[in-house]
MARRO-615050 format. One record per residue (C-alpha): residue in one letter; x, y, z. Coordinates in steps of 0.25 Angstrom, whole numbers, padded with zeros to 4 digits, always signed. Layout:
N
AXYZ...
! end
This chain:
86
X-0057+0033-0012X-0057+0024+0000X-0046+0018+0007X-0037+0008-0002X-0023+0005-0006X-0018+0006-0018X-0006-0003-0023X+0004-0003-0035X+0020-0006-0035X+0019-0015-0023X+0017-0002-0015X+0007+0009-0011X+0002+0016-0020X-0011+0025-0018X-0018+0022-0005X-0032+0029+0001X-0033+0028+0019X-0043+0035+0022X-0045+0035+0036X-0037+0021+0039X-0026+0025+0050X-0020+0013+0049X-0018+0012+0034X-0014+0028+0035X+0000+0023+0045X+0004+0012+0038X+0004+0021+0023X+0012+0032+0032X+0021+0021+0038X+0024+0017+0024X+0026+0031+0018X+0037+0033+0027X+0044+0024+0023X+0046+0031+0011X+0035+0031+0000X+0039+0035-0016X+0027+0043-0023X+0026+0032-0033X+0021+0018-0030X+0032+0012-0042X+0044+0019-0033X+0041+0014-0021X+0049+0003-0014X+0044-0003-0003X+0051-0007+0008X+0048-0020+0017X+0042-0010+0027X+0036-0001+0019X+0029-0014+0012X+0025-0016+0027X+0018-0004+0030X+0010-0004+0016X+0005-0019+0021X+0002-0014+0035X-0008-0002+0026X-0013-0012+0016X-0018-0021+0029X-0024-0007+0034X-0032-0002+0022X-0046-0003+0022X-0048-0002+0007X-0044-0008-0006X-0030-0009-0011X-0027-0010-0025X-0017-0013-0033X-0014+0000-0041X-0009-0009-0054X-0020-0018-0057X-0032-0012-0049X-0035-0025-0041X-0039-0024-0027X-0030-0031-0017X-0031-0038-0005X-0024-0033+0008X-0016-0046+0007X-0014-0043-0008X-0009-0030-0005X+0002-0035+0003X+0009-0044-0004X+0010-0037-0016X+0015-0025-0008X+0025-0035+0000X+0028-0042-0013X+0030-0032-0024X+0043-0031-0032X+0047-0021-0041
! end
């Protein structure tokens, strides 16, 4: 599969970088932070929400919200990571 995103629980769910550099630093910026192993666990900080906005801007493929299948924008993406509440 190509380079894409994949979204659910207002967080990073599955993800593909290929050779994207950029998007490979912020994921790592954002994994040490601390990263559960399930997307419904996770509980993103303010700065965590940061650095999965800073790799939705550097990915070159599709993201997808994981719950309903639709594709988003990169604009899209960020606000429902940045406004999701449990």
């Amino acid at each position: 599969m190509s380079e894409h995103l994949l979204l659910k629980w207002g967080t990073l769910k599955g993800w593909d970088f290929g050779d994207n550099d950029k998007a490979r630093e912020a994921a790592v910026r954002y994994a040490e932070m601390g990263m559960s192993v399930s997307a419904m666990a996770q509980s993103d900080t303010q700065d965590q929400k940061q650095a999965l906005c800073d790799l939705i801007d550097a990915i070159n493929g599709p993201i997808t919200n994981d719950w309903s299948g639709e594709k988003m924008t990169k604009d899209e993406a960020k606000k429902y990571v940045l406004e999701y509440d449990r």
